[in-house]
TORDRENTI-132955 format. One record per residue: x, y, z of N, C-alpha, C in turn. Coordinates in pm, whole numbers, padded with zeros to 5 digits, always signed. Atoms other than C-alpha are relative to their C-alpha. Layout:
<atoms>
XYZXYZXYZ ...
</atoms>
This chain:
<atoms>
-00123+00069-00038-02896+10352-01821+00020-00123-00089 -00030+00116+00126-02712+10098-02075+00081-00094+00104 -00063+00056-00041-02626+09794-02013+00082-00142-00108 -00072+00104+00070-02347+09531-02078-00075-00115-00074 +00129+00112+00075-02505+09241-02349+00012-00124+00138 +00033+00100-00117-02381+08998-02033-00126+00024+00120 +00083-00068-00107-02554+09215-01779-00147-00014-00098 +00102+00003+00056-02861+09215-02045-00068-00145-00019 +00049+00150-00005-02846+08822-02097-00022-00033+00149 +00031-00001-00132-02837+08801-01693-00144-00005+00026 +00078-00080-00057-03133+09004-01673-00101-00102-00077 +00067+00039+00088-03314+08806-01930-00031-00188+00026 +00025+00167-00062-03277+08453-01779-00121+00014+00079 +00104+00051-00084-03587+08329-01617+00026-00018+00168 -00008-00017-00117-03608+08344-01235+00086-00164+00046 -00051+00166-00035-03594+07920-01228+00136+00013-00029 -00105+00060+00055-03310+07889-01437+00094+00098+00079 -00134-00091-00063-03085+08181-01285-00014-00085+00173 -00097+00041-00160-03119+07993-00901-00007-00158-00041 -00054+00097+00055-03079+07674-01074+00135-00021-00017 -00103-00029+00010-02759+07775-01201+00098+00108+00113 -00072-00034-00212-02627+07964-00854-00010-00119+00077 -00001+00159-00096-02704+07591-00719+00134-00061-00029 -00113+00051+00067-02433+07455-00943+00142-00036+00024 -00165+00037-00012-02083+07351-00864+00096+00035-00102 -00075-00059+00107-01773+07476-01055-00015-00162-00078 +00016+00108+00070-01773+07113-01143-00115-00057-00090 +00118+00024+00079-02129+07060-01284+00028+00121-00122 -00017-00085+00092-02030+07415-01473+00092-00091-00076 -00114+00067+00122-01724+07209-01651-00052-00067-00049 +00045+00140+00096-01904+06907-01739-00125+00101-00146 +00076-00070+00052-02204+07154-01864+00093+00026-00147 -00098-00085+00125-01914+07315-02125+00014-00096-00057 -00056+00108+00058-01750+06992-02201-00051-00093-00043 +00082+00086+00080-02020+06761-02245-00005+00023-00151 -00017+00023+00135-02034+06868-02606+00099+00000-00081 -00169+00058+00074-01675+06865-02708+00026-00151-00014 -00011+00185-00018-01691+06520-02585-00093-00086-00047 +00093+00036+00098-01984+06441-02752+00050-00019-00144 -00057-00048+00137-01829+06577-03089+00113-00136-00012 -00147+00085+00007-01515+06387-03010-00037-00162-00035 +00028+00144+00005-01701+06043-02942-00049-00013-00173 +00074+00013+00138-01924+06114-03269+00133-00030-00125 -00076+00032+00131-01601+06158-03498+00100-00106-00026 -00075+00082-00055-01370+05935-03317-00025-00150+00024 +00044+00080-00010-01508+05685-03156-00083-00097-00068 +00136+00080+00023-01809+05560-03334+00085-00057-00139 -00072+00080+00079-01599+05533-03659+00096-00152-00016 -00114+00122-00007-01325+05284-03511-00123-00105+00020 +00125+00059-00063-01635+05107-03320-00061-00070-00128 +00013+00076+00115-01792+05061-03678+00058-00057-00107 -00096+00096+00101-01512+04958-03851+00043-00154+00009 -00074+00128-00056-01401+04688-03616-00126-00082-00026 +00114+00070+00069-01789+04552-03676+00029-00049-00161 -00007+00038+00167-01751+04571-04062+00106-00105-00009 -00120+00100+00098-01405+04380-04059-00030-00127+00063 +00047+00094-00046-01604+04103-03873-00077-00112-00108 +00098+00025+00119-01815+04065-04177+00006-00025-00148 -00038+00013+00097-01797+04039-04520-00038+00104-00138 +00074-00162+00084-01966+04392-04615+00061+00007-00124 -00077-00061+00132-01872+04527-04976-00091+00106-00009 +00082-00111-00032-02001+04869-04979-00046+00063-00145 +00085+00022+00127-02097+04829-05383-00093-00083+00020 +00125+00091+00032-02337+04560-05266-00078+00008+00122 +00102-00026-00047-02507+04705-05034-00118-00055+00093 +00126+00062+00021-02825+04543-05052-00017-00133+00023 -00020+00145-00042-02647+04199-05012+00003-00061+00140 +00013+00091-00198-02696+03958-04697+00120+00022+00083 -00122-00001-00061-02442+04050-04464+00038-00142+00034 -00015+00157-00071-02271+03722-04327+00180+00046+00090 -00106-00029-00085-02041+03756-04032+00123-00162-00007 -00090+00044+00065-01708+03599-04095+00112-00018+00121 -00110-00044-00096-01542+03665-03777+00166+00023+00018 -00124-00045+00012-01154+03661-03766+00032-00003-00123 -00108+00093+00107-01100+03496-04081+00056+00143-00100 -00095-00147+00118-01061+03870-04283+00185+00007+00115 -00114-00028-00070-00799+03905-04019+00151-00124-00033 -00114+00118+00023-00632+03551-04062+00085-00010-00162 -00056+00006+00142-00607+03573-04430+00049+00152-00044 -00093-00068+00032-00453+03941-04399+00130-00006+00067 -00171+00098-00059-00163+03757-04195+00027-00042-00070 -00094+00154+00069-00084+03458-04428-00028+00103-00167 -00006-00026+00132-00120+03708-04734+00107+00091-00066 -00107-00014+00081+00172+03743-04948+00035+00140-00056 +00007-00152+00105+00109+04096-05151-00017+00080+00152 -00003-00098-00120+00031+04215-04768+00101+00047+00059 -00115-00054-00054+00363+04186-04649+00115+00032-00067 -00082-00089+00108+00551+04286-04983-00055+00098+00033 +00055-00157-00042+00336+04613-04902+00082+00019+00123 -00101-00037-00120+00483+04587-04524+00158+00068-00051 -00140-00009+00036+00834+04567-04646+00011+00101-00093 -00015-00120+00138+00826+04830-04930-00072+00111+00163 +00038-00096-00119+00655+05079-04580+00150-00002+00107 -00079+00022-00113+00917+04902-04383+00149+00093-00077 -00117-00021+00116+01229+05005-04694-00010+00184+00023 -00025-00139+00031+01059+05380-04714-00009+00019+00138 -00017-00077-00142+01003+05446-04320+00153+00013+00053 -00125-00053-00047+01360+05346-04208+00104+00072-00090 -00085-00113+00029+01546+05522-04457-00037+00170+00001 +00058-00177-00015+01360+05848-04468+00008+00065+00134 -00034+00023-00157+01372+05814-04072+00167+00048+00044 -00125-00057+00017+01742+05787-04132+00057+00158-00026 -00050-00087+00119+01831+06015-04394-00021+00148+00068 +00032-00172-00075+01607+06325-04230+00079+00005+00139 -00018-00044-00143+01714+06292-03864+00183+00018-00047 -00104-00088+00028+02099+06295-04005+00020+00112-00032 -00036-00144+00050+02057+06583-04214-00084+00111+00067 +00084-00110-00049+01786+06768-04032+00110+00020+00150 -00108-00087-00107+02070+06775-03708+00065+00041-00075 -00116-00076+00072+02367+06888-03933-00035+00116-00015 +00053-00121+00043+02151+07137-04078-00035+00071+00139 +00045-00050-00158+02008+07222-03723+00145+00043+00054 -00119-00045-00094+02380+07248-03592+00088+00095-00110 -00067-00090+00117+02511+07458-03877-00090+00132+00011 +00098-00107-00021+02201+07684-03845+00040+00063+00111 -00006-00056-00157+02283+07745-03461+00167+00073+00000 -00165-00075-00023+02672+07865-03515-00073+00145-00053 +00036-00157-00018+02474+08213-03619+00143+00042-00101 -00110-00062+00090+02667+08363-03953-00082+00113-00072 +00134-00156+00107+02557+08630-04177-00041-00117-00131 +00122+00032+00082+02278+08548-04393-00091-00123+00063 +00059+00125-00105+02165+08266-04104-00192+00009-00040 +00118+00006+00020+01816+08393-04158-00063-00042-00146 +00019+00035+00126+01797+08373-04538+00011-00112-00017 -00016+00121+00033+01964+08053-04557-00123-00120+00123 +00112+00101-00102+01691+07907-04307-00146+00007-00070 +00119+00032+00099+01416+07988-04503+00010-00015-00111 -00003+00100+00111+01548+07875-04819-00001-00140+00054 +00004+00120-00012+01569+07576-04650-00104-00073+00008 +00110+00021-00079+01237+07554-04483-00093-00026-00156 +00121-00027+00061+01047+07624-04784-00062-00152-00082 +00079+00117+00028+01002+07261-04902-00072-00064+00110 +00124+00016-00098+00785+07206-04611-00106+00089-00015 +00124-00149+00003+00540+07484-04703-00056-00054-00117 +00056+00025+00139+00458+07303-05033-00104-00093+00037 +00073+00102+00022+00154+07057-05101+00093-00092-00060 -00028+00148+00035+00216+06707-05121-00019-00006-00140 +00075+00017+00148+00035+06715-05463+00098+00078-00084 -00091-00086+00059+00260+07004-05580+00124-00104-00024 -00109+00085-00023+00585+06800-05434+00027-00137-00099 -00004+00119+00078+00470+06487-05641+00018+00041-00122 +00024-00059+00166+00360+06666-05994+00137+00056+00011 -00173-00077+00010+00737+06847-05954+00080-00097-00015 -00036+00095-00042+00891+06575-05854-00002-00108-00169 +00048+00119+00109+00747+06335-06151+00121+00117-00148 -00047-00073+00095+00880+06644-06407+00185-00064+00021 -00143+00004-00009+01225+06650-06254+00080-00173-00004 +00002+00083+00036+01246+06277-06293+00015-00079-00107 -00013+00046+00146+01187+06237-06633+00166-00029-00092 -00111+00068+00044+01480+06051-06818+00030+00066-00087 -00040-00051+00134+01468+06259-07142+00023+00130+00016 -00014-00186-00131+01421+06652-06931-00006+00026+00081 -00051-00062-00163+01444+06585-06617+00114+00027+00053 -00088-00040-00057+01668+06776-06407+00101-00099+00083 -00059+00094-00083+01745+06491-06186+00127-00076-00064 -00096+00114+00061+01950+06266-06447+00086+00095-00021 -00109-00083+00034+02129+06527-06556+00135+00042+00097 -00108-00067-00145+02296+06639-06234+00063-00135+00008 -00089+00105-00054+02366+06253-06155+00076-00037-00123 -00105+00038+00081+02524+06223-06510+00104+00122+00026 -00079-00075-00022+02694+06547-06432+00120-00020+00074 -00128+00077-00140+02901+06369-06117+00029-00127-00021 -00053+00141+00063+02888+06011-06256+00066-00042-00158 -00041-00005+00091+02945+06052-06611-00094-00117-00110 +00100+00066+00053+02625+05791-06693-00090+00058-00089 +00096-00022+00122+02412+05842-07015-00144+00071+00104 +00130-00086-00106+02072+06108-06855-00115-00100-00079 +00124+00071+00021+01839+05841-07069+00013-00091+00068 -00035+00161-00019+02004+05508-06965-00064-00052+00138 +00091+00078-00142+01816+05505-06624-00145+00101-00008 +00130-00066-00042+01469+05587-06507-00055-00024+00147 +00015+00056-00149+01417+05652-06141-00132-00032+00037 +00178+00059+00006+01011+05620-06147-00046-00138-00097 +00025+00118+00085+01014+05348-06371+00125-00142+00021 -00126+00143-00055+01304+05105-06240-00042-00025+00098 +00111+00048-00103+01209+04834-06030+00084+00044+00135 -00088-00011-00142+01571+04892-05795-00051+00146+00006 +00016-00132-00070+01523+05288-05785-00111+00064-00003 +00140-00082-00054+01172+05359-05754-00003-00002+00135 +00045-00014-00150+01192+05283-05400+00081+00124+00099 -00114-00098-00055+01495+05518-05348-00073+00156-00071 +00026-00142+00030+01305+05777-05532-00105+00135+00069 +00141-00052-00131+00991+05827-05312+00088+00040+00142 -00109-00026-00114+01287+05826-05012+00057+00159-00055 +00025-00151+00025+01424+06103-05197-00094+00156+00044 +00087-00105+00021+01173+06321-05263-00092+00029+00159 +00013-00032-00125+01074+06260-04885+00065+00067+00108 -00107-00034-00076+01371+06320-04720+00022+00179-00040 +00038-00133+00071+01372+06685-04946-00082+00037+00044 +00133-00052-00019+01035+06771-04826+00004+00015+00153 -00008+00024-00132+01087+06666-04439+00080+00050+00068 -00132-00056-00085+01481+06733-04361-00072+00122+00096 -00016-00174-00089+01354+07096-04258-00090+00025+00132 +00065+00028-00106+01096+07013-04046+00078-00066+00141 -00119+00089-00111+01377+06755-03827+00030+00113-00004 -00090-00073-00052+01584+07047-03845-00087+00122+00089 +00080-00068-00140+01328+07286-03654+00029-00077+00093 +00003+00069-00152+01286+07062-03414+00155-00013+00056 -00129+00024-00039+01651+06970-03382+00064+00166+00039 -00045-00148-00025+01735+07343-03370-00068+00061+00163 +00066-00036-00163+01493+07427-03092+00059-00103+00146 -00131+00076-00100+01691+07162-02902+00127+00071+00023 -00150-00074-00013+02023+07346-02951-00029+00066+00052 -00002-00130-00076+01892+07669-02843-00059-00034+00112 +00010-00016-00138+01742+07531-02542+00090-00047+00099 -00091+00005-00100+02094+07431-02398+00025+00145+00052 -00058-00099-00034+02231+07705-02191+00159-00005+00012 -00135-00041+00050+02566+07864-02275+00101-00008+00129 -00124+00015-00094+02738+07840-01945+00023-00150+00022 -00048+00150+00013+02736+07404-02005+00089+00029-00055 -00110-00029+00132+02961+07520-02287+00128+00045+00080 -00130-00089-00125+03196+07761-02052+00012-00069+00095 -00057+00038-00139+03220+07548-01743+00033-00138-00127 -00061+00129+00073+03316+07217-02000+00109+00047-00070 -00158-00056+00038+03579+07490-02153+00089+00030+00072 -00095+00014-00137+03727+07562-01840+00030-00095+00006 -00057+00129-00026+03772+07193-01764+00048-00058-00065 -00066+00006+00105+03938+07211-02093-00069-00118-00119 +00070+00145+00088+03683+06951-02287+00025+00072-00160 +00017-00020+00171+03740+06935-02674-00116+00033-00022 +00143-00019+00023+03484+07064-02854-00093-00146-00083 +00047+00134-00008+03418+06706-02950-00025-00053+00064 +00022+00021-00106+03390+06608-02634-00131+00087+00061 +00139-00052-00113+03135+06854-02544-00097-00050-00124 +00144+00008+00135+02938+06780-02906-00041-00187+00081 +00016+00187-00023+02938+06389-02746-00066-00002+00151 +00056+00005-00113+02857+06459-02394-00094+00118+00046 +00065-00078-00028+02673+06788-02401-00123-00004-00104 +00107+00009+00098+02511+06827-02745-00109-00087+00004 +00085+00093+00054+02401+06526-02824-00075-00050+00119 +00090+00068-00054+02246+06382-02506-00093+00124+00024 +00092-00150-00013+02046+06764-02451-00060-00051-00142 +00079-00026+00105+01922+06733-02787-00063-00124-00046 +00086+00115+00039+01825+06329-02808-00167+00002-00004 +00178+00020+00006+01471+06369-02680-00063+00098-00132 +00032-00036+00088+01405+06654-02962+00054-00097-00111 +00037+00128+00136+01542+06380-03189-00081-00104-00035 +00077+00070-00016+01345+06149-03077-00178+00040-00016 +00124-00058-00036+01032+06331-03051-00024+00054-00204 +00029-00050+00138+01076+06469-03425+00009-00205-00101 +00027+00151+00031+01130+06027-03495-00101-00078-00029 +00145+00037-00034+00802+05955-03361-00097+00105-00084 +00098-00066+00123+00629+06286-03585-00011-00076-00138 +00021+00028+00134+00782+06145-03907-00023-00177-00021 +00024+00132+00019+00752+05786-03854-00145+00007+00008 +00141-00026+00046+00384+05849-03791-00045+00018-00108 +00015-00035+00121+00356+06015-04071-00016-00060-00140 -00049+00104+00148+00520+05813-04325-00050-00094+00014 +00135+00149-00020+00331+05484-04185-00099+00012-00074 +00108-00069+00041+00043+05674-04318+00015+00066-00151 -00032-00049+00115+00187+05782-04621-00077-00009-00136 +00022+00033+00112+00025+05822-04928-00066+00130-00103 +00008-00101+00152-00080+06134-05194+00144+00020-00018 -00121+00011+00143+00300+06203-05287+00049-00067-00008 -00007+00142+00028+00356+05855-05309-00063-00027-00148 +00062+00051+00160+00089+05765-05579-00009+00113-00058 +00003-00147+00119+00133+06103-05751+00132-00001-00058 -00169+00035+00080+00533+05978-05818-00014-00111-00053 -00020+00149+00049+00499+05612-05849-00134-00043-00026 +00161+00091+00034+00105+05537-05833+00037-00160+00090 -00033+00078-00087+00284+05240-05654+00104-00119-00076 -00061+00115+00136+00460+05099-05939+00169+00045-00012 +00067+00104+00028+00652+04971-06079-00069-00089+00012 +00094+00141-00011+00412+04665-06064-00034+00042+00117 +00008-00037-00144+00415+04686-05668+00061+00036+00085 -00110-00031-00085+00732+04802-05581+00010+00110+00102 -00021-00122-00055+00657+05136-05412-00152-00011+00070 +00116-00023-00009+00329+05041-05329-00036-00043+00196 -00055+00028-00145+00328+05097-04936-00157-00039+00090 +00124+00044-00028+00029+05016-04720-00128+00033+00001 +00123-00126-00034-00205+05305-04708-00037-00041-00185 +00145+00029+00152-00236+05248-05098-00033-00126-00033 +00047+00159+00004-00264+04872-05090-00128+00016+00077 +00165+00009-00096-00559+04948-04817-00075+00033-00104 +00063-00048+00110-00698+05184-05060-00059-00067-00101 +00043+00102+00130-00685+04955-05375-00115-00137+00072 +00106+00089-00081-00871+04694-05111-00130+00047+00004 +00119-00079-00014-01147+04955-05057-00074+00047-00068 +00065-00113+00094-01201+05143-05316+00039-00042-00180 +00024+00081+00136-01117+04938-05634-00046-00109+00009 +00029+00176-00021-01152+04592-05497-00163+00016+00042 +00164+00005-00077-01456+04694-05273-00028-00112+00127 -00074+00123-00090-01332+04423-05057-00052+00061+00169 -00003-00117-00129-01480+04691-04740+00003-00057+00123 +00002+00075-00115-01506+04413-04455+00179-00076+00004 -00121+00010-00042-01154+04281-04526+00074+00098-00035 -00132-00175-00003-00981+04669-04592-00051-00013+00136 +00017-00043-00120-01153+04720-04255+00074-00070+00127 -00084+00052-00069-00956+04447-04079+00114+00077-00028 -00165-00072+00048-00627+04572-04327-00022+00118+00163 -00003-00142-00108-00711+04921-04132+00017+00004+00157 -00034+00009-00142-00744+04772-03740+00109+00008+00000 -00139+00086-00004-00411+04567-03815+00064+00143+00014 -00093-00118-00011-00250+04904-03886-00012+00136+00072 +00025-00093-00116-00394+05110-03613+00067-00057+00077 -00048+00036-00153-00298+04873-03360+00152-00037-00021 -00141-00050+00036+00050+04846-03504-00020+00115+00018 -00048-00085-00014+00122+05176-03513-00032+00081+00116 +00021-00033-00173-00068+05249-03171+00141-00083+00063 -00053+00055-00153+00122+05017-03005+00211+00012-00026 -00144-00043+00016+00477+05092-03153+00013+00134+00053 +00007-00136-00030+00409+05450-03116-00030+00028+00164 +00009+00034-00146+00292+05343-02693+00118-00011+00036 -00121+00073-00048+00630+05143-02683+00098+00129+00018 -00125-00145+00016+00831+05485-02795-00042+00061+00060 +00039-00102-00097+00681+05709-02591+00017-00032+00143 -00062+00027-00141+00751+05510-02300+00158+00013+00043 -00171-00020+00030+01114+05516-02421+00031+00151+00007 -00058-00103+00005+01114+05844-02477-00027+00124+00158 +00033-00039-00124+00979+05952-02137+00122-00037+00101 -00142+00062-00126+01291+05747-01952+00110+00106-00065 -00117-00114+00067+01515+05937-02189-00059+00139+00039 +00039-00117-00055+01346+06260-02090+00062+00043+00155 -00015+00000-00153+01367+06172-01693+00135+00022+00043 -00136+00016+00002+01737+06112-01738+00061+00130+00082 
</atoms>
């Protein structure tokens, strides 16, 4: 007689341990499972932030090793407040988050509400759209840098095509005004399609008889895009707000793969200012403050919206 490999591991437990485990509670069984997920979790999670917030206490440099630590307490923190190149970095994060923020959530609804009227070729034209989200960042930048170029890139050409401006006479990676508009670009291109999922899955989860009982009561269809559409579909706007603002806070391989952060410092947003702190400077006890500062910003903005977006939900 054969038996199942469970029925065989059963059989194979030790007498102790099998009424050991018949003693057990479904609850001692969960913790049993979960204890090591949660283990895992603390190990990758936890212990990192835990030793970071130590290091930015200190004055560590993680080329010297070998040198006397000397605890320093706030002051990495005080002198990444009152420092000048810190909050030109803010403001150049602050320049590319709200327009890219902008730019996608306009065009990713349009596109989202153009997608949902259902025409022929609806499917084709949705995954041409989509497909700059399917690319590497790294790809997106190295493309990006080509089509740029002042002497063969594609880019000048088209805008002398509609403006009638010389395709050498500007350079959008190398000018100090439009490097910052160029990384926005090339974001907003890469992202729109992503907003527009989300914004789309909003449309289709209204139901079609809001539409018919607001046409009976004779509402313009402006009127229903103002009082039906748009408040049904805010929280998916909102909710796709909070993905890319995350995101972009955090921003950085097709950033320094277009601009490197330059000119001089114009594009140079915070994730690679940390970086250059860490890993050229060596600076590792004050990057490790830089790094709290911008956890607990973006925790606690990202807390504030989610509470917002929960009342707007309840609505």
């Amino acid at each position: 007689m054969t038996h199942s490999p469970i029925e065989r591991v059963a059989f194979a437990t030790p007498p102790a341990i099998a009424s050991r485990a018949r003693g057990l509670s479904d609850r001692a069984l969960a913790w049993i499972f979960v204890t090591p997920t949660i283990a895992l979790l603390l190990a990758i999670n936890i212990f990192p932030l835990v030793w970071t917030i130590r290091l930015s206490l200190t004055n560590y440099r993680a080329n010297r090793a070998g040198a006397e630590l000397e605890w320093v307490g706030i002051r990495n923190y005080t002198r990444i407040l009152t420092d000048g190149d810190i909050w030109l970095s803010m403001q150049a994060t602050a320049h590319f988050l709200i327009w890219t923020i902008v730019l996608q959530v306009a065009l990713g609804f349009a596109l989202a509400w153009l997608i949902n009227r259902k025409f022929k070729g609806n499917d084709l034209w949705t995954t041409i759209i989509v497909l700059p989200m399917m690319l590497s960042p790294a790809v997106v930048g190295n493309f990006w840098t080509f089509l740029y170029q002042p002497q063969i890139g594609l880019f000048n050409y088209v805008v002398s095509f509609f403006t009638g401006i010389d395709p050498s006479s500007f350079s959008m990676i190398g000018d100090v005004s439009l490097a910052p508009w160029s990384i926005v670009i090339v974001d907003t291109w890469m992202w729109t399609p992503f907003v527009m999922l989300i914004c789309l899955a909003g449309l289709r989860s209204i139901p079609d008889y809001i539409y018919e009982a607001a046409a009976i009561d004779r509402a313009s269809p402006w009127r229903q895009f103002w009082t039906i559409t748009v408040p049904m579909v805010l929280p998916f706007l909102m909710l796709a707000v909070l993905f890319r603002g995350i995101e972009n806070f955090k921003m950085f391989d097709m950033v320094t793969l277009l601009t490197g952060g330059g000119p001089g410092s114009t594009t140079e947003l915070t994730s690679i200012n940390l970086k250059r702190e860490a890993f050229e400077k060596w600076r590792t006890g004050y990057s490790s403050a830089y790094a709290i500062i911008l956890f607990v910003t973006v925790f606690g903005l990202a807390s504030i919206y989610v509470k917002a977006l929960n009342k707007v939900k309840q609505r």
